[in-house]
N, C-alpha and C positions, 0 to 999 in steps of 0.2 A: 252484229252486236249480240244478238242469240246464240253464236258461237262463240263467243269470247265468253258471254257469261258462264255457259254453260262447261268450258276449260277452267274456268276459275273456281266454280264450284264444286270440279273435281278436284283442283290441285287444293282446296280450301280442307276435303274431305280427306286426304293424304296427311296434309299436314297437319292436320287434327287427331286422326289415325297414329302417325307419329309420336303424336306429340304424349298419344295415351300409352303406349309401349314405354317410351323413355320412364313416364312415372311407375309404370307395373313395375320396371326392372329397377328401380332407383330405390325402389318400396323395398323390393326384395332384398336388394342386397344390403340395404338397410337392416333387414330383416337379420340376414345371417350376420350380419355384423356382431348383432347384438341379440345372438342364438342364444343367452344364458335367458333371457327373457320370455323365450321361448314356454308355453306349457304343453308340452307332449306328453298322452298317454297312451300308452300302449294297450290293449287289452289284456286280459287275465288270459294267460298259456299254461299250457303241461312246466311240469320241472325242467322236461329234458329241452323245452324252446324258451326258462326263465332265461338270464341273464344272472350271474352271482350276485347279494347283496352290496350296494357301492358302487351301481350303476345305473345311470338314469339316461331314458330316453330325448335326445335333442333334435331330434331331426325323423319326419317320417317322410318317404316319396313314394308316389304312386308311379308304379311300374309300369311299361307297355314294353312287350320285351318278345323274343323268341330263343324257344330251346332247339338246339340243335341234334340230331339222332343220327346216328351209322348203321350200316346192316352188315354186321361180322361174322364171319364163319366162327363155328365153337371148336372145330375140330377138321383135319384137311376130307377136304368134299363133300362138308355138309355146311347148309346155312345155318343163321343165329338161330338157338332153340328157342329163344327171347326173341320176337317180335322186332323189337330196334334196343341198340346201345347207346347209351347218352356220348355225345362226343363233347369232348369236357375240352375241347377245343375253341368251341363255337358258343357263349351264353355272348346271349346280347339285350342293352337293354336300356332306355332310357327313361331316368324317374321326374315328373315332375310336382310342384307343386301348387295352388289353386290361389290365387292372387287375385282379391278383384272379380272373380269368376273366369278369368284365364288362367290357361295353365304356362306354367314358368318351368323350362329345365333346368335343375340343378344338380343333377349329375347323369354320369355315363357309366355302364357297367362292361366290363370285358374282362378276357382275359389276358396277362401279362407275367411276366417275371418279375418275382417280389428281389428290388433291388435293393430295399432298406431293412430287412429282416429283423424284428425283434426276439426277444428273450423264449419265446414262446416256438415260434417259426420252427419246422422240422426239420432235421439234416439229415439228407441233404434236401435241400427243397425240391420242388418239384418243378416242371419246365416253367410253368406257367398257373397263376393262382386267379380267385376271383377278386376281381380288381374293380374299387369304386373312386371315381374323378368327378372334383369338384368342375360343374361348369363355369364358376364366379375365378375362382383360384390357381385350379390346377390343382390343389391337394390331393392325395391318393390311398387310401389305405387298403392293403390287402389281407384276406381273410383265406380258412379256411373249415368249412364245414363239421360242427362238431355231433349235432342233434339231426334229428329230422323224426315226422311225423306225417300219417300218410292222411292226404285230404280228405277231408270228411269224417274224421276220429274226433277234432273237437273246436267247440266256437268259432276260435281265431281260425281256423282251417275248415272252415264249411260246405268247400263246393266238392263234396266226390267225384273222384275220377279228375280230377286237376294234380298236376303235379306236389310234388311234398313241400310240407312249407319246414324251413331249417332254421336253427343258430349258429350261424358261426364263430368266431374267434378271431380277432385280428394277429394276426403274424408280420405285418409290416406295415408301414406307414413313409410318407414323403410328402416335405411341403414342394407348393408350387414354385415356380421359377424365379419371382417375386416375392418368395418367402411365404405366401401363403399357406395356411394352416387349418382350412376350417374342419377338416377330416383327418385330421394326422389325430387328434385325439380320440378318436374309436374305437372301442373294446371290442365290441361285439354288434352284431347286425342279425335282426330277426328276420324273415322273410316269410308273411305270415298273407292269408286270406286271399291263395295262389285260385286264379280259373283258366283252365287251358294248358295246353303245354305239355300233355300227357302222349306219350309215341304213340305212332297209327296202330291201329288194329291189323293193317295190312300192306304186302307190299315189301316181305324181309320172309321170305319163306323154303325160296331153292334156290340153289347154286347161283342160277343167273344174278339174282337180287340182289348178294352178296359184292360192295362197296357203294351202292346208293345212298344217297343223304338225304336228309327233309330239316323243316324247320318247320317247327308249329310256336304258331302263337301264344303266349299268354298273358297277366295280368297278377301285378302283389304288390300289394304291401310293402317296405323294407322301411324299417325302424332302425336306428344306427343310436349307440347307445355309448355314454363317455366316461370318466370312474371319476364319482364325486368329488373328490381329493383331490387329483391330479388336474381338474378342470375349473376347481374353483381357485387354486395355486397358479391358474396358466395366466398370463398377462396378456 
């Protein structure tokens, strides 16, 4: 009888467990449903990490991410003169946000080929851009890199020696499979209040060295931000 209670009062804990996930996530997506509701503010940035006037911030996620680095020769038979090379192959990153006191993922960061290319998008494009997916939807917008400012220069960027925190610019966008849309409206993404992530000091120095990778960790920020007009028009 002792073991039977004592299974019931586990599977009792499971399903109670359960049962508080289903409402964190039911909350959320509630939540993004009805993202105009939202009051997101961003902090006060430099010019070069504003946003143009006739955009406002809807969405912030807290990042847990890692930057990827190469060791390139600069010239035949010498190593990098630089330390490591960012390999712009490799950003990885998943943002969540704080529900309840749990954290809820609602997006994924990589790289990809921007297949829906807006007005803006460079020709020719590039292999592969920075790419953020909704985890509720599927939506996708791709960006690329307009600003940057180096950590520790100002408020929103405070931890020196952390990698730079940026604005980018949306250059494509794509709803999900389902027609989902919560990120196709996206102008621009700040990436603000970066620790970590900066290449090693060592370890990219002689010949030998030359094709190693690393990956360091970091932490930011990202603001994603929608143009007044066009979001208050969207249905």
């Amino acid at each position: 009888m002792t073991l039977n209670l004592s299974h019931m009062a586990r599977k009792t804990t499971r399903v109670r467990n359960l049962f508080v996930v289903i409402l964190v996530l039911g909350w959320t997506l509630g939540r993004i449903a009805h993202v105009e509701a939202q009051k997101i503010t961003p902090p006060t940035t430099p010019g070069a990490l504003t946003p143009p006037a006739g955009n406002s911030a809807f969405l912030l996620g807290h990042a847990v991410a890692t930057q990827g680095y190469v060791c390139l020769p600069t010239r035949a038979g010498a190593a990098s003169t630089a330390p490591w090379t960012v390999d712009a192959a490799r950003p990885e990153a998943t943002l969540f946000v704080s529900v309840f006191g749990r954290y809820v993922e609602v997006v994924t960061h990589s790289l990809s080929p921007d297949t829906n290319p807006n007005k803006v998008a460079p020709n020719p494009l590039p292999f592969g851009s920075p790419t953020w997916q909704s985890s509720f939807d599927s939506s996708k917008v791709w960006g690329q890199s307009l600003q940057s400012i180096p950590a520790g220069s100002d408020p929103s960027c405070p931890n020196a020696g952390a990698i730079a925190c940026l604005l980018l610019q949306s250059i494509g966008a794509d709803a999900g499979p389902a027609g989902g849309n919560f990120l196709t409206q996206t102008t621009y993404v700040q990436r603000l209040n970066t620790q970590g992530g900066s290449a090693p000091s060592t370890g990219c120095s002689v010949l030998s060295d030359v094709g190693k990778q690393t990956l360091v960790p970091y932490t930011a920020d990202y603001y994603f931000f929608h143009g007044d007009e066009s979001f208050a028009s969207h249905p």
